[in-house]
C-alpha positions as a Markdown table, in Angstrom:
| # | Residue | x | y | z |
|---|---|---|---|---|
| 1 | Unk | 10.0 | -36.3 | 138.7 |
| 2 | Unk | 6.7 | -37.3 | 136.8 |
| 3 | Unk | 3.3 | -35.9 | 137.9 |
| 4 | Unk | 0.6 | -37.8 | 138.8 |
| 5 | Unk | -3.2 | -36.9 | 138.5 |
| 6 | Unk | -5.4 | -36.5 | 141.4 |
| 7 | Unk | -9.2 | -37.5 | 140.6 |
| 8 | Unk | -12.9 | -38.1 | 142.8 |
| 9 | Unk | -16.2 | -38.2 | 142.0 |
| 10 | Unk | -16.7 | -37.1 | 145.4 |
| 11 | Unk | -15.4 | -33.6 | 143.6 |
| 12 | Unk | -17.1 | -31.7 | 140.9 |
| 13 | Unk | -15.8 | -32.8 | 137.6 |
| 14 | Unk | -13.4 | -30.2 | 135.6 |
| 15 | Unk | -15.6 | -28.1 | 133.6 |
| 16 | Unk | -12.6 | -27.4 | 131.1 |
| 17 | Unk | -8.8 | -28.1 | 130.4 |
| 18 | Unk | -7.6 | -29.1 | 133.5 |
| 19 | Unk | -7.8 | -31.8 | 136.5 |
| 20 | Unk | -9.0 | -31.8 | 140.1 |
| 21 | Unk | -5.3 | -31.8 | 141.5 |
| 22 | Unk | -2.1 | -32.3 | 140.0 |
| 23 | Unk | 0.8 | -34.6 | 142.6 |
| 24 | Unk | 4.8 | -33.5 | 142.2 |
| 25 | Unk | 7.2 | -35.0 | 144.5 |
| 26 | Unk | 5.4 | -34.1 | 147.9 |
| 27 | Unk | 3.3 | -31.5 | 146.9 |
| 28 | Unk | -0.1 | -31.4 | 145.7 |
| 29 | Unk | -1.8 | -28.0 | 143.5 |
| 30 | Unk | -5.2 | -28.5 | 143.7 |
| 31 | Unk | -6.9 | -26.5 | 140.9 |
| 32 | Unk | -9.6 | -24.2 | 142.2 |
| 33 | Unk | -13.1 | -25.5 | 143.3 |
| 34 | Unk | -16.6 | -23.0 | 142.9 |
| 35 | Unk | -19.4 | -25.0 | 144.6 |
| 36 | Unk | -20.7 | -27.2 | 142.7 |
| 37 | Unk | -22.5 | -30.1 | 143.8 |
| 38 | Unk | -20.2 | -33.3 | 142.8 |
| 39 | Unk | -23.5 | -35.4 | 142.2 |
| 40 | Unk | -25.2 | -32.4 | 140.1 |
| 41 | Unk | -22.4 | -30.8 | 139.0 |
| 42 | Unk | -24.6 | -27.8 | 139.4 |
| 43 | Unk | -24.1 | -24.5 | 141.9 |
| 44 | Unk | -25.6 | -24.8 | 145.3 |
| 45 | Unk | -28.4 | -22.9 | 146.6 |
| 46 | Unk | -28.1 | -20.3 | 149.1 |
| 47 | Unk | -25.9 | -17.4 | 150.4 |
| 48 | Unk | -22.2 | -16.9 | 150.1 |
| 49 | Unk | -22.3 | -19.3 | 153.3 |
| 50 | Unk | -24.0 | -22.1 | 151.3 |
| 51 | Unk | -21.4 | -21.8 | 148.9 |
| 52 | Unk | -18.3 | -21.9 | 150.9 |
| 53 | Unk | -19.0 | -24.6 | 152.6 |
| 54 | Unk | -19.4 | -26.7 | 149.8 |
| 55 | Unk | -16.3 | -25.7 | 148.3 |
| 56 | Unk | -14.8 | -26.7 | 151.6 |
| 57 | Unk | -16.1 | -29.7 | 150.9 |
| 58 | Unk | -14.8 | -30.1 | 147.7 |
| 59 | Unk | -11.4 | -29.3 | 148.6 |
| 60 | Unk | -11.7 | -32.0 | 151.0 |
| 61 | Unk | -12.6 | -34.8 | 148.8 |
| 62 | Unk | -10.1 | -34.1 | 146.7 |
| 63 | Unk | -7.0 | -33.8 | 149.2 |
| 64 | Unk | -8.8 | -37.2 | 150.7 |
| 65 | Unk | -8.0 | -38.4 | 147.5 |
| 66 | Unk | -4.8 | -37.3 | 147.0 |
| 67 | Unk | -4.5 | -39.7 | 150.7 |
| 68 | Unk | -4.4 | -36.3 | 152.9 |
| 69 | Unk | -6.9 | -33.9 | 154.5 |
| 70 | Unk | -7.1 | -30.2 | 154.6 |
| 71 | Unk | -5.0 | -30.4 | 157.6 |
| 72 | Unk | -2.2 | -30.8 | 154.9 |
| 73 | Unk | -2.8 | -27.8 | 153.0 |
| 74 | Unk | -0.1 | -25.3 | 153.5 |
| 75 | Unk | -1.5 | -22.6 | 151.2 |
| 76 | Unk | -5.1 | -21.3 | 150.1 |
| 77 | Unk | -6.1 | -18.7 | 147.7 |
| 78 | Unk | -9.7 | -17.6 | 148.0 |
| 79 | Unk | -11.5 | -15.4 | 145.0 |
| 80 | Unk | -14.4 | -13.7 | 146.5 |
| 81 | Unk | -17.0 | -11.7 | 144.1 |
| 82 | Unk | -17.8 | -9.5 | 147.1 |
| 83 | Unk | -15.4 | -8.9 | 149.9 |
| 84 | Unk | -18.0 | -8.1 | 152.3 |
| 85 | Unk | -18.5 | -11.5 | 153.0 |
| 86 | Unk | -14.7 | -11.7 | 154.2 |
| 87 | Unk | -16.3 | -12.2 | 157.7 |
| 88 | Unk | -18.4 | -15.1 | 156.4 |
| 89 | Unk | -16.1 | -16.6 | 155.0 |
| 90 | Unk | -13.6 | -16.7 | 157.5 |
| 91 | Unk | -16.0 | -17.9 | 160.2 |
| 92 | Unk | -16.5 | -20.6 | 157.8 |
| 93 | Unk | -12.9 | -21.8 | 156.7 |
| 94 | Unk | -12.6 | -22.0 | 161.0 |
| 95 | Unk | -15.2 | -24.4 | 160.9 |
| 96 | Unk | -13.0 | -26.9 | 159.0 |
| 97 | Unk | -9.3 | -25.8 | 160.1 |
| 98 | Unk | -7.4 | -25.4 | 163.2 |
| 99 | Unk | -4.3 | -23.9 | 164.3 |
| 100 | Unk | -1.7 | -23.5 | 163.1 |
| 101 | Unk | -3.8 | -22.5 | 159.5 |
| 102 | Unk | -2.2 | -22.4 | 156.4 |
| 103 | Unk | -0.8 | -19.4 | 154.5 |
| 104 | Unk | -3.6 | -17.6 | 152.8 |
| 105 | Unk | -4.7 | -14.6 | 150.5 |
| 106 | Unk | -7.7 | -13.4 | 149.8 |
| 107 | Unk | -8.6 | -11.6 | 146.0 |
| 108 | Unk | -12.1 | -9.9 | 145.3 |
| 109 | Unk | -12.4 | -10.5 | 141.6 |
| 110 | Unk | -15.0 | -9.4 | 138.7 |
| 111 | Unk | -16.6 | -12.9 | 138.4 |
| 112 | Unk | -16.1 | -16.5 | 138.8 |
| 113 | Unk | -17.0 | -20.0 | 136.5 |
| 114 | Unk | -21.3 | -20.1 | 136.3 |
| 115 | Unk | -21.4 | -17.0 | 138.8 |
| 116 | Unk | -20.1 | -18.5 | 141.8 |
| 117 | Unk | -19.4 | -16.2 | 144.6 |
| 118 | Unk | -16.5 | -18.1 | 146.3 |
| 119 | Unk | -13.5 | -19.8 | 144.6 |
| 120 | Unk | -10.8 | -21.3 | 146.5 |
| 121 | Unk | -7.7 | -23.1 | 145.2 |
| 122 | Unk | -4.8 | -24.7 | 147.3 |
| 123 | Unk | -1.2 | -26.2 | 147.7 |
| 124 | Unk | -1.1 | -29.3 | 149.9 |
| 125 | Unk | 2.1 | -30.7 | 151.4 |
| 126 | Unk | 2.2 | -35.0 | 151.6 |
């Protein structure tokens, strides 16, 4: 089975050694997306909720692209700098899924790419 690269400049560019989303067979990993604006491919201003909804965002264009939405997604990851937000963030991802939601974990970690806050990578089914 080949792969097949998934690519938008409705996404934030890569910023190193790897691509926006990556198609086997029926399954699409979409690398991890920090919020960066796609047309300034700089962060967003603002609080943690700023920031999570424009990596929402980002993940949408890119499963768009990939001819799906985030309703396909059958597994997130989210890396959080500060897990107090957890609430936040939550409320947030609610805002642009529905039941039945997709598999998730949540990691607070050290730091993320340009000192995000929020990270979030996923596996979308086609």
């Amino acid at each position: 089975m080949t792969r097949k690269i998934i690519k938008t400049g409705d996404a934030p560019a890569a910023i190193g050694p790897y691509s926006q989303a990556v198609r086997h067979g029926d399954t699409v990993f979409l690398s991890g997306q920090i919020p960066l604006d796609p047309s300034t491919m700089q962060l967003v201003e603002g609080d943690i909720t700023a920031q999570a909804h424009r990596v929402f965002r980002n993940l949408s264009a890119v499963c768009e692209a990939a001819g799906s939405g985030l309703d396909g997604i059958v597994k997130l990851t989210i890396y959080m700098t500060d897990l107090r937000h957890f609430a936040q963030v939550n409320e947030i991802m609610a805002e642009y899924f529905s039941e039945p939601y997709p598999a998730r974990a949540t990691v607070e970690v050290s730091g993320l790419p340009l000192g995000a806050e929020v990270e979030v990578e996923a596996v979308l089914g086609l």
